[in-house]
N, C-alpha and C positions, 0 to 999 in steps of 0.2 A: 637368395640365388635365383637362379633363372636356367630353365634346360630349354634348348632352343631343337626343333625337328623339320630341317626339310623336306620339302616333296615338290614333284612338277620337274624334275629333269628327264633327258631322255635322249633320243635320238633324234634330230633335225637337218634337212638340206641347208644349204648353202640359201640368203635370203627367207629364211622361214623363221616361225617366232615359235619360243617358249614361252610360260607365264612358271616362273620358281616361287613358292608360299615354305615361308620360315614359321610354324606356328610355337610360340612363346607360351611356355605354364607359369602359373600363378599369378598373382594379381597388381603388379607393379611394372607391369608391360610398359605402360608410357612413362615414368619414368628414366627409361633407357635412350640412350641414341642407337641407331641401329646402321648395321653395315653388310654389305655385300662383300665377300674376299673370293679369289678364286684361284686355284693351283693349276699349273699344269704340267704334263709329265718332264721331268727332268727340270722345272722351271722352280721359282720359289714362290710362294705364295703372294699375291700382288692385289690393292686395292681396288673395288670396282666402283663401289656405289657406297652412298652413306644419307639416312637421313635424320631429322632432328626428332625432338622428342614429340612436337604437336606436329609432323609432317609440314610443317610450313617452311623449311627449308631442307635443300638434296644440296649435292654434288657429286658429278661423275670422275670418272677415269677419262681421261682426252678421249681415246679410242673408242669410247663406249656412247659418247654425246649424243643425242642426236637418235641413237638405237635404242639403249635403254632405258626403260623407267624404274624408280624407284618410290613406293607408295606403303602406307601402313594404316590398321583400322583398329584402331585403337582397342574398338569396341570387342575385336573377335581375338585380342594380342597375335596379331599376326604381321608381317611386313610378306612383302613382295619384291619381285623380281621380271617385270616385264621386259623381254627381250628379243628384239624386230629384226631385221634385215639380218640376223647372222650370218657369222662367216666363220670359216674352219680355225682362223685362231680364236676363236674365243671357245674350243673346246677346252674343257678341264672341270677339275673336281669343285662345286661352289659352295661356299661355306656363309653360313649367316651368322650375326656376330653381334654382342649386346656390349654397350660402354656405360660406364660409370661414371661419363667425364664430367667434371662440376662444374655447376652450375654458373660459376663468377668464368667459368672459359671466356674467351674472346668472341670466339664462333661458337654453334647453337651443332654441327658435327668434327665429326673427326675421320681422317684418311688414314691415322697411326696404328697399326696394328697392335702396339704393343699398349695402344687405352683401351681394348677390346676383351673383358675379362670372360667373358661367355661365349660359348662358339658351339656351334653346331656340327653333325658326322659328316656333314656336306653332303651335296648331290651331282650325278655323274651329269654331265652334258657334253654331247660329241655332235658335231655339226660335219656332214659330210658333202662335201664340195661337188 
């Protein structure tokens, strides 16, 4: 198993950047694919980001291209959440997220929620306009 803890949310303008750190316990950190999810009020929870298990492959959320990064260091079991130019919809609650997905997959991540068996308490971000 794996307990995942964010930190680095907060409060931001409109056009300003956060940096969100997922930090992951025990020692099988890169074994996982790793995900960004993020909720928001009265919404359901919705893919942001995802990357593979040597970071040498990402993919975004459309909406997100472009503003966000998604990066991980193997060394410290931690993933990331760089996020630039915000804007008032991307406020909500953001959750970090560990898969299991096997190895013979087609792709190297996943957008599925429901291959995400580890998940984090989330962290608040509100971007005020």
């Amino acid at each position: 198993q794996v307990q995942l803890v964010e930190s680095g949310g907060g409060l931001a303008q409109a056009g300003g950047s956060l940096r969100l750190s997922c930090a992951a316990s025990g020692r099988t950190f890169s074994r996982y694919v790793m995900g960004w999810f993020r909720q928001a009020p009265g919404k359901e929870r919705e893919f942001v980001a995802t990357i593979s298990r040597s970071g040498d492959s990402t993919y975004y959320k459309d909406s997100v291209k472009g503003r966000f990064t998604i990066s991980r260091d193997n060394t410290k079991n931690t993933v990331y959440l760089q996020m630039n130019s915000l804007k008032p919809e991307d406020t909500a609650v953001y959750h970090c997220a560990a898969s299991n997905l096997p190895s013979s997959s087609i792709l190297p991540v996943t957008t599925t929620e429901n291959e995400y068996a580890y998940w984090g308490q989330g962290t608040q971000v509100t971007v005020s306009s």
